[in-house]
SETOR-386655 format. One record per residue (C-alpha): residue number from 1; residue in three letters; x, y, z. Coordinates in steps of 0.5 Angstrom, whole numbers, plus 500, padded with zeros to 3 digits. Example, Ala and Ser with C-alpha at 12.3 -4.5 7.8 and 13.67 -1.06 7.14 Angstrom:
R pos code   u   v   w
R   1  ALA 525 491 516
R   2  SER 527 498 514
//
This chain:
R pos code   u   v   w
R   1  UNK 965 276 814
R   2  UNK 961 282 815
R   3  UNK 955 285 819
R   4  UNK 950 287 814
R   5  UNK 946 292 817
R   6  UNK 944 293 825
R   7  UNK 948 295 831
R   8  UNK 953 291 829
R   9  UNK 954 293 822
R  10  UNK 960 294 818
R  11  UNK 964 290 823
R  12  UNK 968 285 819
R  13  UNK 971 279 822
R  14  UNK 975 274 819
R  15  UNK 975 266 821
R  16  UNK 981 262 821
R  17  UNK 984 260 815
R  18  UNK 983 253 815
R  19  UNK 976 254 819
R  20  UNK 971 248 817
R  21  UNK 965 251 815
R  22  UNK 963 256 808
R  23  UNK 959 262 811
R  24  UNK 954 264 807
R  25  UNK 956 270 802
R  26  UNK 955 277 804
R  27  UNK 951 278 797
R  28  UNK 946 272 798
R  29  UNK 945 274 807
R  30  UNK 944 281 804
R  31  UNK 939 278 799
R  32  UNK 936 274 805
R  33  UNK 935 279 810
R  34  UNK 932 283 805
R  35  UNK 927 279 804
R  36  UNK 926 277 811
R  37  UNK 925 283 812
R  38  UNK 920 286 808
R  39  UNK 916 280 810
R  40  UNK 916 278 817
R  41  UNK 917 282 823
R  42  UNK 924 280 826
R  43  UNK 922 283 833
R  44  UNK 923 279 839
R  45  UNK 923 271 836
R  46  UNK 926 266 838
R  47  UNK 931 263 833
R  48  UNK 935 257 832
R  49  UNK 942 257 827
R  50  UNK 943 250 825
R  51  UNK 950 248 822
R  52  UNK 952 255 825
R  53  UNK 959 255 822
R  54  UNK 962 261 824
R  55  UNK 956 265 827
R  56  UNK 955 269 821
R  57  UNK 947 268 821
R  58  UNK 946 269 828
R  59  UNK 951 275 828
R  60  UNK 945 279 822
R  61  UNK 939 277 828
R  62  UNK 942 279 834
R  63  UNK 945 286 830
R  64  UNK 937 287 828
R  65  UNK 936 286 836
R  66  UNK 931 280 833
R  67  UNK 931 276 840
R  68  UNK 934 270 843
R  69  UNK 939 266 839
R  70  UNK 941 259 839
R  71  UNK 946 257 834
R  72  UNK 948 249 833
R  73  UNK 954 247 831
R  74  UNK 958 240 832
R  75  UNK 964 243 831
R  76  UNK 969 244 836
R  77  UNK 973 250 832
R  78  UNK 966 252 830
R  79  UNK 964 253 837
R  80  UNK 970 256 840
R  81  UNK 969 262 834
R  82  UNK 962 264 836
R  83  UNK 964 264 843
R  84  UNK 969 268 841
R  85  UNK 965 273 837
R  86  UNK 960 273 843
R  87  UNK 966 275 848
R  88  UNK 969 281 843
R  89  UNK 962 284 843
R  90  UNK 959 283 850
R  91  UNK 953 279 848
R  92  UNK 950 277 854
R  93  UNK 944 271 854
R  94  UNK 941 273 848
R  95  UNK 945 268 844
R  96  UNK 946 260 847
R  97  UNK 951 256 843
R  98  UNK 951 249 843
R  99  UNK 955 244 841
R 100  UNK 951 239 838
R 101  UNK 949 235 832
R 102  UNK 943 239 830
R 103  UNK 939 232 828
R 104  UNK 941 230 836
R 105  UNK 939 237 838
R 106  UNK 932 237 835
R 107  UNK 930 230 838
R 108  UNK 931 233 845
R 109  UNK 929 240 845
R 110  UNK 923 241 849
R 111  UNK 923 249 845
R 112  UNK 919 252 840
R 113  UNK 922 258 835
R 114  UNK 919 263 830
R 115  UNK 925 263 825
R 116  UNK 929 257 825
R 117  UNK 935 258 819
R 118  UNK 939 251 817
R 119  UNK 945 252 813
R 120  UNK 948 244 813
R 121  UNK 954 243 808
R 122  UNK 951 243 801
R 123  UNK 954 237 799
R 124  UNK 950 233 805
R 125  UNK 944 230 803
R 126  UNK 939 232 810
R 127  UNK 936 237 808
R 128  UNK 929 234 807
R 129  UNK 930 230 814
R 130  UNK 932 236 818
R 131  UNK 925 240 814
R 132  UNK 921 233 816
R 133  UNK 924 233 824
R 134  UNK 922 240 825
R 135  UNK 915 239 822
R 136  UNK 914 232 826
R 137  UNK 917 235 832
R 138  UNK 913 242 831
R 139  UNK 919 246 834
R 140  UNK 916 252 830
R 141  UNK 912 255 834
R 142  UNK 905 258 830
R 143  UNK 907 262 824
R 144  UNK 913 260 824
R 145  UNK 918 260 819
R 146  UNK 923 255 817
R 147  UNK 929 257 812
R 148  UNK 933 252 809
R 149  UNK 939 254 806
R 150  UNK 942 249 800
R 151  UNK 946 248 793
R 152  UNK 942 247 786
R 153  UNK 942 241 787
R 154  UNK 938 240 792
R 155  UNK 930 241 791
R 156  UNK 926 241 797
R 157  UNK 921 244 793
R 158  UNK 916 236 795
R 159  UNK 917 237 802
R 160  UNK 911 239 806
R 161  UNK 910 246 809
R 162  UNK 914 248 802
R 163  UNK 912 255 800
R 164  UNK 917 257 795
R 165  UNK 925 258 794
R 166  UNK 929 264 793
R 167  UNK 936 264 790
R 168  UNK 941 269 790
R 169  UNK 947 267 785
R 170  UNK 949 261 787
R 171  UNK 946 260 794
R 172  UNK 939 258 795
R 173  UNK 934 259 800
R 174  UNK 928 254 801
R 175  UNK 921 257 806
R 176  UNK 917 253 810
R 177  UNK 911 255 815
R 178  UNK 907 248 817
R 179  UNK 900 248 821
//
């Protein structure tokens, strides 16, 4: 895993072999990133990272200074990497990790974000129920994008607030924004 692009660029980390999670290729975060970029100012949001993983998502916004960060994830060795990504580069309050089922955290949250990344296993089947729950809840704040992370197999294109996919070899990306 490597950080693209920002002040933490080119650091490489590497998670543990038996690491419970499938980051995101650095090809396809590349690509994403690109996009985003090009279309959204990336200033001072409030993001949540579901199904965080390993923090590499996360790493990309707080190395683009993008704002706070609230990365989710269940998984106790996913939590205890990014706790340690956060102590090796001295990031402070900028970046809350949660221990959390991200469905659990959605019910309760009493927060708004600008840009909420989901990248859930691809091989689970809620994509189109974390898309549903962000859009009941209206946890987006006003212009607010919703980017969810998925296989082929999975077409989120019927959901409400749907705006379009991009994919970037075998990694797709689906945009929402809701009123």
């Amino acid at each position: 895993m490597r950080i693209v692009r920002g002040i933490y660029k080119a650091r490489r980390f590497s998670p543990p072999k038996s690491f419970p999670s499938r980051p995101t290729t650095d090809y396809a975060k590349e690509g994403i990133f690109n996009v985003l970029e090009n279309r959204y100012s990336l200033i001072n949001l409030n993001i949540l990272d579901l199904c965080a993983g390993t923090g590499n998502i996360s790493m990309e916004f707080l190395s683009r200074e993008a704002g706070n960060v609230t990365s989710v994830d269940k998984h106790p060795v996913c939590i205890k990497y990014m706790y340690k990504l956060k102590n090796e580069l001295n990031i402070g309050d900028e970046w809350n990790i949660s221990k959390n089922e991200v469905r659990n955290f959605l019910d309760n949250t009493r927060e708004t974000y600008d840009l909420i990344f989901a990248d859930p296993p691809y091989d689970l089947t809620f994509h189109d129920s974390l898309v549903r729950i962000i859009r009941e809840r209206k946890l987006l704040a006003e212009g607010g994008i919703c980017l969810v992370e998925h296989g082929k197999q999975t077409d989120l294109s019927q959901e409400s607030g749907y705006l379009e996919t991009r994919n970037f070899g075998n990694v797709y990306f689906s945009f929402f924004q809701f009123e």
